[in-house]
N, C-alpha and C positions, 0 to 999 in steps of 0.2 A: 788871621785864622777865624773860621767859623764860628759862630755857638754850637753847632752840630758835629766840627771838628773837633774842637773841644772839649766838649761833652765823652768822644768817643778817644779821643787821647788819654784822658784823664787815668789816674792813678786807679786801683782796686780800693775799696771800701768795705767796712766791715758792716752789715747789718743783721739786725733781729726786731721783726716788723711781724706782730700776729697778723692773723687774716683780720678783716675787721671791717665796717665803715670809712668810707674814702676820706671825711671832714675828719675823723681820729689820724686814719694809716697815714696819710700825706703830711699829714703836720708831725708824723714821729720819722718819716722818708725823707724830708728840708732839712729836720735835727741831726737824724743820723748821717745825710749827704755829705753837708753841711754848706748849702745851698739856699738862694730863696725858690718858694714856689706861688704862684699867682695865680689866684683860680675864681669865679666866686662861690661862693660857698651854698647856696641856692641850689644850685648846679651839679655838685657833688655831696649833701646829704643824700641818705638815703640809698646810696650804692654802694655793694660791699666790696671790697677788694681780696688779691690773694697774699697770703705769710710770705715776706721775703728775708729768709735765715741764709747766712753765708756771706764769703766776701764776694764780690761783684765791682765793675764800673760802675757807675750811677747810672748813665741809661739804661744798662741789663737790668740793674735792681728795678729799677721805673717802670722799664719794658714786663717785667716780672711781675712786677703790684696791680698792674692794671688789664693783666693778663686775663682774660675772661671777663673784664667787664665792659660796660657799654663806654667807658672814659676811653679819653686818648690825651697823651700829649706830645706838645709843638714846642720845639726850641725856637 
């Protein structure tokens, strides 16, 4: 199976994730996933993300957080 399968298989998850700075939001999105995430951190100061409250997939939660901003992620 994929990572992208996988990802999109997976189980619902609970989060509560303010809106906030990507180098905060992403590091409380890997806790609450509970997952790793890879990024460098240069790269994502500095850009804000959106609040993701509710339970969710982890890619919708993902797809959610990064929603409006200039970030994207790749499985």
């Amino acid at each position: 199976m994929g990572a992208a399968a996988a990802f999109a298989a997976e189980a619902v998850r609970t989060f509560d994730i303010p809106a906030g700075e990507a180098s905060d939001t992403l590091r409380r999105f890997a806790q609450q996933a509970g997952r790793e995430i890879v990024y460098p951190a240069q790269d994502v100061r500095g850009h804000p993300t959106a609040a993701v409250r509710g339970e969710f997939p982890v890619a919708e939660a993902l797809r959610r957080l990064l929603d409006g901003s200039s970030l994207a992620a790749t499985t």
